[in-house]
C-alpha positions as CSV (number, residue, x, y, z in Angstrom):
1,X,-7.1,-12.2,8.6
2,X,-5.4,-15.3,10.0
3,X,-7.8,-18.0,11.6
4,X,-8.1,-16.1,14.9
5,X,-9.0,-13.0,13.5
6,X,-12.2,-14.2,11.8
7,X,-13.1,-16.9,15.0
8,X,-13.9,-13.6,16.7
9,X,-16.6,-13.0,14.8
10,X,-18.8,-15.8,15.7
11,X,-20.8,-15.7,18.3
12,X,-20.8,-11.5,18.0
13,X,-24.0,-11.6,17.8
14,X,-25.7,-12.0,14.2
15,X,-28.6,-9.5,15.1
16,X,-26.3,-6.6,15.9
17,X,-24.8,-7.0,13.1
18,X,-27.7,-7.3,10.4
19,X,-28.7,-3.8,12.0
20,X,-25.4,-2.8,11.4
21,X,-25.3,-3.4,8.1
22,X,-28.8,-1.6,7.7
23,X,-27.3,1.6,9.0
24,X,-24.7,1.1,6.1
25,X,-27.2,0.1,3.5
26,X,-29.7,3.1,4.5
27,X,-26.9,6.2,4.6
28,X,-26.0,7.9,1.3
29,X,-22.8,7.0,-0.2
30,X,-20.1,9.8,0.9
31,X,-18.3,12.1,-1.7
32,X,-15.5,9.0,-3.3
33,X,-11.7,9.3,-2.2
34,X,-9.8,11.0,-5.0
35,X,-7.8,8.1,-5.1
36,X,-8.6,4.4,-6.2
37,X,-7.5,2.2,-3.8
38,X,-4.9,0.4,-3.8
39,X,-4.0,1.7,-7.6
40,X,-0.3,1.3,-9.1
41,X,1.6,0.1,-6.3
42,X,4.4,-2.1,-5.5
43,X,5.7,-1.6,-1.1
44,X,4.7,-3.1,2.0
45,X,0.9,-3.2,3.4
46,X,-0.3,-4.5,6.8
47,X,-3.6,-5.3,8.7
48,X,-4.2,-5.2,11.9
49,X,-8.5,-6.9,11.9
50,X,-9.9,-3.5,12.8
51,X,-9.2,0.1,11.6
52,X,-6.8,1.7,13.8
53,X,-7.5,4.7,15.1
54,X,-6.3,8.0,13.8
55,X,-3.5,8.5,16.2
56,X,-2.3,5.0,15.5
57,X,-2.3,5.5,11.8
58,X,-0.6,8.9,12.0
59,X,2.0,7.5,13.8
60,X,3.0,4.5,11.4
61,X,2.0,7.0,8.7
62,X,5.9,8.7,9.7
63,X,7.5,5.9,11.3
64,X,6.3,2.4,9.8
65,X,7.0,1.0,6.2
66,X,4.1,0.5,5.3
67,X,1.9,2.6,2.6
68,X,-0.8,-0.1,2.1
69,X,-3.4,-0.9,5.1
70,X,-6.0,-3.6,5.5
71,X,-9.3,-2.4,6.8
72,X,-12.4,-4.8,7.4
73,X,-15.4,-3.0,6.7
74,X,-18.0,-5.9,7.2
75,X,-19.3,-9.5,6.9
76,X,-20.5,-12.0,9.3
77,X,-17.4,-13.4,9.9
78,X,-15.6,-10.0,10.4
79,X,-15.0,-10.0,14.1
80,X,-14.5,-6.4,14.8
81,X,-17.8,-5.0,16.9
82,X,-19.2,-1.5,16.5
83,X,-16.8,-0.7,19.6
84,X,-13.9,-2.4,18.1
85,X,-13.8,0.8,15.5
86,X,-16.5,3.1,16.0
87,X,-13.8,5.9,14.3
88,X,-14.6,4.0,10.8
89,X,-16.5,6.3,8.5
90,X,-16.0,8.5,5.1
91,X,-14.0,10.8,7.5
92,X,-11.4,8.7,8.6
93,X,-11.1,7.4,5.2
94,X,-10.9,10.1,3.7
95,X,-8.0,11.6,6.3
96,X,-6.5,8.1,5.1
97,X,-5.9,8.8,1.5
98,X,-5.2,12.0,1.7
99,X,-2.2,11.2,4.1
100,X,-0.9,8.7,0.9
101,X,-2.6,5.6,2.7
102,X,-3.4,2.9,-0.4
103,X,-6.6,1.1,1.8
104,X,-7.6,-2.5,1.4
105,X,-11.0,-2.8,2.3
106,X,-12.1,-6.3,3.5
107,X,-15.2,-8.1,4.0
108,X,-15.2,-11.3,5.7
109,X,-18.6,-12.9,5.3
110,X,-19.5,-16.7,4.2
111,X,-17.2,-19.3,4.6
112,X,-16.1,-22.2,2.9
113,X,-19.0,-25.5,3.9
114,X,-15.9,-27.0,5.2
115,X,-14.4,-24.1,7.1
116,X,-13.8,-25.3,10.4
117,X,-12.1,-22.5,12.9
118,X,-11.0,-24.9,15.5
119,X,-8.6,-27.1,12.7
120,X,-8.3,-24.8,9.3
121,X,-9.9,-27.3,6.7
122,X,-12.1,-30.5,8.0
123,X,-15.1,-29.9,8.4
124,X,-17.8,-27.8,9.7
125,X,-17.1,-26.9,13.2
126,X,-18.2,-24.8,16.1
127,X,-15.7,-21.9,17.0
128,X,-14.5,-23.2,20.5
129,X,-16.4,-20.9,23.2
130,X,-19.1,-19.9,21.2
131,X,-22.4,-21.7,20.5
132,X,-22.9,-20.4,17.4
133,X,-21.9,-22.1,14.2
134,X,-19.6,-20.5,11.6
135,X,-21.5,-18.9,8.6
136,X,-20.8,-20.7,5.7
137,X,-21.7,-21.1,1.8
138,X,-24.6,-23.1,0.8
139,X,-23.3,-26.6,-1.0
140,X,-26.6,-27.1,-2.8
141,X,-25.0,-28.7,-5.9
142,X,-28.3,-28.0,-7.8
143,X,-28.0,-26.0,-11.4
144,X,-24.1,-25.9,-11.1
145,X,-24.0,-24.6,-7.4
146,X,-26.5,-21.7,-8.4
147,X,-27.5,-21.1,-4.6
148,X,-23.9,-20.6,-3.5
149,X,-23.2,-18.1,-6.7
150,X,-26.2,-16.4,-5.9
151,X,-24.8,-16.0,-2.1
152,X,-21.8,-14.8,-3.5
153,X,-23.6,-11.8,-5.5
154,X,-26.1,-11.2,-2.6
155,X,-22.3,-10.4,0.1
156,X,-20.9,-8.9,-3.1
157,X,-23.8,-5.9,-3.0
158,X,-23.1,-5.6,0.5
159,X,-19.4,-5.3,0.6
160,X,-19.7,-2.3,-2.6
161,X,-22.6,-1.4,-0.2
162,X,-20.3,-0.4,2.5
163,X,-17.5,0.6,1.0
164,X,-19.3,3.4,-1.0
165,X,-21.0,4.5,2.7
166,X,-16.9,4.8,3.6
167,X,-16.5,7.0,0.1
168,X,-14.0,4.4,-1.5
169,X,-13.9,5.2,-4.4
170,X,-15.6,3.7,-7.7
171,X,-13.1,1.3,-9.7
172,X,-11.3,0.1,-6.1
173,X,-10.6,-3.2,-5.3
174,X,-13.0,-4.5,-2.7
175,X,-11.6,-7.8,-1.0
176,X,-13.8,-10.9,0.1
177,X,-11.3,-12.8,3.0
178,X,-12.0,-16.8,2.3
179,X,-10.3,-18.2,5.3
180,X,-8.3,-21.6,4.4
181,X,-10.6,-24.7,3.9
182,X,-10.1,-28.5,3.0
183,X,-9.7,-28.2,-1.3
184,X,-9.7,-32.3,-1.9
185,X,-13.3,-32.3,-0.8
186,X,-15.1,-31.4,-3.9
187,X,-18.5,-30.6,-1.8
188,X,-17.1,-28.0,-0.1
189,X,-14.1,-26.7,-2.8
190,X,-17.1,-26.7,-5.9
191,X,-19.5,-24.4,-3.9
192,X,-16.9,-22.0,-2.6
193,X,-15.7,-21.2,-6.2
194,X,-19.1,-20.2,-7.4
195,X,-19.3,-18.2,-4.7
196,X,-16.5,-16.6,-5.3
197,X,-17.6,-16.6,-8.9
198,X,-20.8,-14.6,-7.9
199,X,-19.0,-11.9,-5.9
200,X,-16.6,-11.2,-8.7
201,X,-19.5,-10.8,-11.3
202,X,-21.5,-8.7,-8.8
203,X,-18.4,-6.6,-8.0
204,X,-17.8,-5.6,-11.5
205,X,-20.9,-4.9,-12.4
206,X,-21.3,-2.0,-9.5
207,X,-18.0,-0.5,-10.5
208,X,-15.7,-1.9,-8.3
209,X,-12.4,-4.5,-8.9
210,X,-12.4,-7.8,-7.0
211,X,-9.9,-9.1,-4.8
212,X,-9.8,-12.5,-3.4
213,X,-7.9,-13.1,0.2
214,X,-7.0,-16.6,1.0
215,X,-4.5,-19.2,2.2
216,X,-2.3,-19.8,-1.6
217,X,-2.5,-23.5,-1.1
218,X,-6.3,-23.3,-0.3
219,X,-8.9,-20.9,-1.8
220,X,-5.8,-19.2,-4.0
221,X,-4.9,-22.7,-5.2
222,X,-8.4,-23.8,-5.7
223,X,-8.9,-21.0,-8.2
224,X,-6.2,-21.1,-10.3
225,X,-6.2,-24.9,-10.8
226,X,-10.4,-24.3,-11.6
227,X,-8.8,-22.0,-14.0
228,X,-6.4,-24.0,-15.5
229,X,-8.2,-26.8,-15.8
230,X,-11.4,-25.4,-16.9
231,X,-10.7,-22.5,-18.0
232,X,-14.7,-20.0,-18.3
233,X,-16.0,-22.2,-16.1
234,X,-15.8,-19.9,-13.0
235,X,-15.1,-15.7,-13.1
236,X,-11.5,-15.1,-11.7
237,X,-11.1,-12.0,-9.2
238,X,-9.0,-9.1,-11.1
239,X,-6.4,-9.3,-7.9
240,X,-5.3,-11.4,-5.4
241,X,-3.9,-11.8,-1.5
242,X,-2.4,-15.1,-0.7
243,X,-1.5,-16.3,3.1
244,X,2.0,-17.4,2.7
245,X,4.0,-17.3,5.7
246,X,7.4,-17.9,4.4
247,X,8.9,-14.7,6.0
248,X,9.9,-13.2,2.7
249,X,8.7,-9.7,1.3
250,X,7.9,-10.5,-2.3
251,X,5.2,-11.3,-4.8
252,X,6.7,-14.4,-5.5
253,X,4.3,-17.7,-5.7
254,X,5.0,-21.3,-5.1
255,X,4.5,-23.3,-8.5
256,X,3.3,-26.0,-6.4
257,X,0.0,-23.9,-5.7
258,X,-0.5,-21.4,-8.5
259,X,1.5,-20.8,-11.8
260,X,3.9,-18.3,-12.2
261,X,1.9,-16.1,-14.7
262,X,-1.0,-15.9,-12.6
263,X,-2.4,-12.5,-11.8
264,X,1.2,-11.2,-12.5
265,X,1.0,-7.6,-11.2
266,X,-2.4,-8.2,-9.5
267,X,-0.6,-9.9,-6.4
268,X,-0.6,-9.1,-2.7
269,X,1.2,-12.0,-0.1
270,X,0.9,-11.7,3.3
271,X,4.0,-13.2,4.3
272,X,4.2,-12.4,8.5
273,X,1.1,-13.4,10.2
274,X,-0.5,-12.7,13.4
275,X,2.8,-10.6,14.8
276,X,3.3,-7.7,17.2
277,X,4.7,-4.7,15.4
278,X,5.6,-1.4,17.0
279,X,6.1,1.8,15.3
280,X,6.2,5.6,16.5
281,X,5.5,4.7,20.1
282,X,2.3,2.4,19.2
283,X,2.3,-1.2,19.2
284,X,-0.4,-3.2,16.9
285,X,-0.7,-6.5,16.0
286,X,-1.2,-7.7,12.4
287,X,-0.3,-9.3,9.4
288,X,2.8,-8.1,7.0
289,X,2.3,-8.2,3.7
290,X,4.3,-6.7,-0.1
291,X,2.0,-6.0,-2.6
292,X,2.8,-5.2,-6.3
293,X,-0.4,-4.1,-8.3
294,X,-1.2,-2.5,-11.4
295,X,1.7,-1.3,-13.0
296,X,3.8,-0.8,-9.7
297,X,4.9,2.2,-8.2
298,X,5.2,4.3,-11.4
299,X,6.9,8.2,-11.2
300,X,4.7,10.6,-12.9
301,X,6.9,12.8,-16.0
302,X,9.8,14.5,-14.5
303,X,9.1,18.8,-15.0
304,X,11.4,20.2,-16.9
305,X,14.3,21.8,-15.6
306,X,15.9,25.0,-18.1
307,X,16.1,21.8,-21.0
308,X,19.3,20.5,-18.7
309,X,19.9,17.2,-17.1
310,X,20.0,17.8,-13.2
311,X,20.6,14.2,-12.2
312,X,23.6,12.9,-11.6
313,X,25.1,9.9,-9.5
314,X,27.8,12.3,-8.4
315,X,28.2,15.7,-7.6
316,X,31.9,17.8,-7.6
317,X,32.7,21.0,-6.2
318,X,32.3,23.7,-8.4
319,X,34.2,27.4,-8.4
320,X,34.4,30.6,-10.7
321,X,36.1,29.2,-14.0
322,X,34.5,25.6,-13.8
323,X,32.6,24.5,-16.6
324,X,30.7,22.1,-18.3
325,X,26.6,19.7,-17.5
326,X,26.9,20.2,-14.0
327,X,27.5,24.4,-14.0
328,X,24.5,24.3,-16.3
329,X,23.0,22.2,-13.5
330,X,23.7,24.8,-10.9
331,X,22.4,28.0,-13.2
332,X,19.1,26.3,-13.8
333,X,18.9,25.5,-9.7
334,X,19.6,29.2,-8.5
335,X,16.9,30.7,-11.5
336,X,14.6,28.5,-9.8
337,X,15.7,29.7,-6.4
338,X,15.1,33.1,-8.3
339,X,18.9,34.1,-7.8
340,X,20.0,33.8,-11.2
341,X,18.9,35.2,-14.4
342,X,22.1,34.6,-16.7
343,X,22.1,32.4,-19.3
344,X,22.3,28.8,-18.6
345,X,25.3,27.8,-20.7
346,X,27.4,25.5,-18.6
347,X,30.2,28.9,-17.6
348,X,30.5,29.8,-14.3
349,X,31.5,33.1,-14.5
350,X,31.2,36.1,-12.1
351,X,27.4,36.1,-12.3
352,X,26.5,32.5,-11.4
353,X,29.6,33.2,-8.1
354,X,27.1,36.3,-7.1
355,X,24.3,34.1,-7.1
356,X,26.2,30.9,-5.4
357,X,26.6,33.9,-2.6
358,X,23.5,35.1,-1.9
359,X,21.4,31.7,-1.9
360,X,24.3,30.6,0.3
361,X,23.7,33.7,2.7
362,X,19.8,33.2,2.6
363,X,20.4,29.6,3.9
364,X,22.7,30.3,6.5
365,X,25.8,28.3,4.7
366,X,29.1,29.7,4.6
367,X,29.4,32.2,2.0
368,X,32.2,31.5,0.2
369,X,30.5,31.0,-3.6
370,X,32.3,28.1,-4.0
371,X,29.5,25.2,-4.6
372,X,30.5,22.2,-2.1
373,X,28.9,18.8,-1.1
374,X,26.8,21.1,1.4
375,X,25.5,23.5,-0.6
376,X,24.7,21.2,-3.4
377,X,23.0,19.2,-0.8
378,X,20.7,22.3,0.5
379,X,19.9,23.7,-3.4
380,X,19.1,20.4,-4.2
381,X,16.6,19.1,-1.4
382,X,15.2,22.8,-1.9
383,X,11.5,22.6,-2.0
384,X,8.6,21.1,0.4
385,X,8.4,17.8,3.3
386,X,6.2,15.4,2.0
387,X,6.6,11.1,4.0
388,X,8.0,9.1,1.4
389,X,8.7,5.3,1.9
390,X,9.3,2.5,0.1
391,X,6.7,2.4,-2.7
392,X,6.5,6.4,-3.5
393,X,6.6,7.6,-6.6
394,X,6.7,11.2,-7.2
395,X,9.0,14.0,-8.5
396,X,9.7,14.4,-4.3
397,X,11.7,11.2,-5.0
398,X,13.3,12.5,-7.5
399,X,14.4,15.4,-5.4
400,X,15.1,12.9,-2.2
401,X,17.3,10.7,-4.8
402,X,19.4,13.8,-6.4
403,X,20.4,14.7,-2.6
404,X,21.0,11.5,-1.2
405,X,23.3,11.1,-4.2
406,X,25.4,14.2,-2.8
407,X,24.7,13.5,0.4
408,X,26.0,10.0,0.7
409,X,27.7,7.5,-1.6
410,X,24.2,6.2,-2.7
411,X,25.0,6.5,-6.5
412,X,21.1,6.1,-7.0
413,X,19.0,6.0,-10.1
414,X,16.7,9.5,-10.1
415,X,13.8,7.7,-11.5
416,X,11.5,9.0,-8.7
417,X,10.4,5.7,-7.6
418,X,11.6,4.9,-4.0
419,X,12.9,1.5,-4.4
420,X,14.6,-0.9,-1.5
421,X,17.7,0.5,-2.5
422,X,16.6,4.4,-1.9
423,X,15.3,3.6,1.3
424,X,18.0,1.9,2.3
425,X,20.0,4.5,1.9
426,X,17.7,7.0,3.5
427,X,18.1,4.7,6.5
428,X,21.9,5.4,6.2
429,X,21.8,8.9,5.9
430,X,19.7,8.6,9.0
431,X,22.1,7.1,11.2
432,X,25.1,9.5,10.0
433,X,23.1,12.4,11.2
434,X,21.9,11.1,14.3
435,X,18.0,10.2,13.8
436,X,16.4,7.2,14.1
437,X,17.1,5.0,10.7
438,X,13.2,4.2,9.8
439,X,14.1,4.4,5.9
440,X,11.2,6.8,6.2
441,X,11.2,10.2,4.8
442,X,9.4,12.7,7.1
443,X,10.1,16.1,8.4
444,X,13.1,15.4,10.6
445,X,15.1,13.8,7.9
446,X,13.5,16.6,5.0
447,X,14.9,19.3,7.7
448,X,18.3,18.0,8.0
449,X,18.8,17.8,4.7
450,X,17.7,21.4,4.2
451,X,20.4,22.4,6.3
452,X,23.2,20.1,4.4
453,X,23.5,17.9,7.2
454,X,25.9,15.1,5.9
């Protein structure tokens, strides 16, 4: 989405891709994703211009931070040929979402009348090597800019157009990418608002949010300061992506371009752009970027566990005669491990020492039915391998967070949400046991806690 991305695009070949777009336009929408994209979220996201291919996303899907990916799925200005990403259809998307992937579909079409690709912001160039001018907005400034608000509908039907043909589902958030452009001319800033006015109105009304992409002191600037100084005067996008390049993961904004309340939880910065990341063996390059949207990363309601507290920052060793939250703990554990059926009344009597045995015995532990650091560890990550990364939210976290607690010194919050300081940790409990510290959760660091590796 940087300047080089979208200079691509032009001189593609304008023909190829209006019979592109007519292949969308004529095939039924596909069955929607269960999931609205990119939803509650708050964790890392990355695009890389084109879709990667499925064994590229599988591989960052274990290895990589990053839950949130940037897809373009049309425009003029996209860049990315039929070639580029032939793998893109309802399937892949589909595979996607179901793998926890939060997609940001992006449509890069009209630019700014000003938008020049050689120097980001003058005026209208010609994208050096190619003959072909850049598409831009029309700067008619007859009935309010009408032409250019009409434009902005006309790409707004297109982009819902193909993101439905790619199943997204209804109620995503569909992003138009406004490349930086010159804001002090009022020719050029004027037209590309109502624009952008127009896709937001035509958005919403086929069922979809709108996202806005652009540089924040640019088209981000441009429409909070229309905002804030005429406020109805132009339709604001319900989310935004702002090119910052300041090298810091946040959703923090420069006052100097936008005000600090400004789509508060409706905020995505790309902060690293145009860099070569490798994960899992695969090398792409793209542009980093933390998002925090909707209400964040937000656990669902914790099930209940025998009407006992099972969360606790530390966890002692327990033997016949102990007594007290945590024995209660430990009964309601092993009569979900089915090897208890006493009461759950905080005693740990000869019962609850028969049961210690035999879970320790079916999981290969020493049987001694005393209940150590590595046997709380293995009763406690009991249960299935799903990737968590920064940004999950699930009782799995909860689970992950309980046995990092025993496991190491973490002394984490079981809130279920997997927050910098969980994944940190994660990475810690990586490197004591010998595997690669990603911060990721997947099935190597899932089985070594299953076996009360510490």
């Amino acid at each position: 989405m940087t300047s080089s991305h979208v200079r691509r695009a032009v001189g593609a070949g304008l023909t190829a891709l209006a019979a592109g777009l007519a292949g969308v336009l004529a095939t039924p929408p596909a069955v929607a994703a269960v999931r609205v994209t990119p939803g509650d979220f708050t964790g890392y996201a990355f695009d890389a211009r084109c879709a990667p291919t499925q064994q590229q996303m599988d591989a960052w899907l274990t290895s990589s931070p990053f839950w949130g990916a940037g897809i373009y799925i049309g425009g003029s200005m996209q860049g990315c040929s039929e070639a580029d990403q032939q793998h893109l259809d309802a399937t892949w998307v589909r595979r996607q979402t179901d793998r926890g992937w939060r997609l940001l579909p992006i449509w890069v079409g009209k630019q700014a009348p000003c938008y020049d690709p050689a120097s980001t912001g003058t005026t209208t160039g010609t994208d050096p090597g190619s003959s072909t001018p850049p598409d831009t907005i029309d700067a008619d400034p007859a009935d309010g800019y009408a032409a250019a608000a009409k434009q902005g509908r006309a790409e707004a039907r297109l982009a819902v157009a193909a993101a439905q043909a790619l199943g997204v589902a209804t109620a995503s958030t569909v992003w138009y990418d406004l490349e930086a452009f010159d804001v002090s001319q009022t020719d050029c800033r004027r037209p590309a608002l109502s624009f952008l006015s127009g896709w937001t109105t035509q958005v919403r009304k086929l069922g979809f949010r709108s996202g806005v992409y652009s540089s924040v002191s640019s088209g981000i600037h441009a429409l909070d300061n229309a905002d804030n100084l005429s406020p109805g005067s132009y339709v604001m996008p319900d989310q935004v992506w702002y090119a910052w390049d300041n090298g810091r993961a946040d959703v923090a904004i420069d006052a100097k371009w936008v005000r600090t309340a400004s789509w508060s939880g409706a905020r995505v910065h790309q902060y690293d752009l145009d860099v070569p990341a490798a994960y899992g063996g695969v090398e792409l390059q793209i542009d980093r970027s933390f998002m925090s949207v909707g209400r964040g990363s937000v656990a669902p309601k914790p099930p209940s566990t025998c009407g006992v507290s099972i969360d606790f920052a530390d966890y002692r060793t327990l033997k016949q005669g102990s007594t007290g939250g945590q024995v209660k703990a430990l009964q309601c554990l092993l009569e979900q491990q089915r090897r208890y059926d006493g009461r759950v009344d905080g005693r740990f009597d000869r019962d609850v020492a028969r049961a210690v045995r035999s879970f320790q015995s079916s999981r290969g532990l020493p049987v001694t039915g005393k209940v150590n650091a590595r046997t709380w560890t293995v009763l406690l990550a009991r249960g299935s391998s799903p990737v968590l990364k920064r940004g999950s939210a699930s009782n799995d976290v909860r689970r992950l967070q309980r046995t990092l607690n025993v496991a190491t010194a973490a002394d984490l919050r079981v809130r279920g949400v997997l927050d910098a300081k969980t994944s940190r940790w994660v990475s810690a409990y990586q490197s004591a046991v010998g595997l690669p510290a990603t911060g990721v959760v997947e099935s190597g660091t899932w089985a070594a806690l299953h076996t009360g590796r510490r």
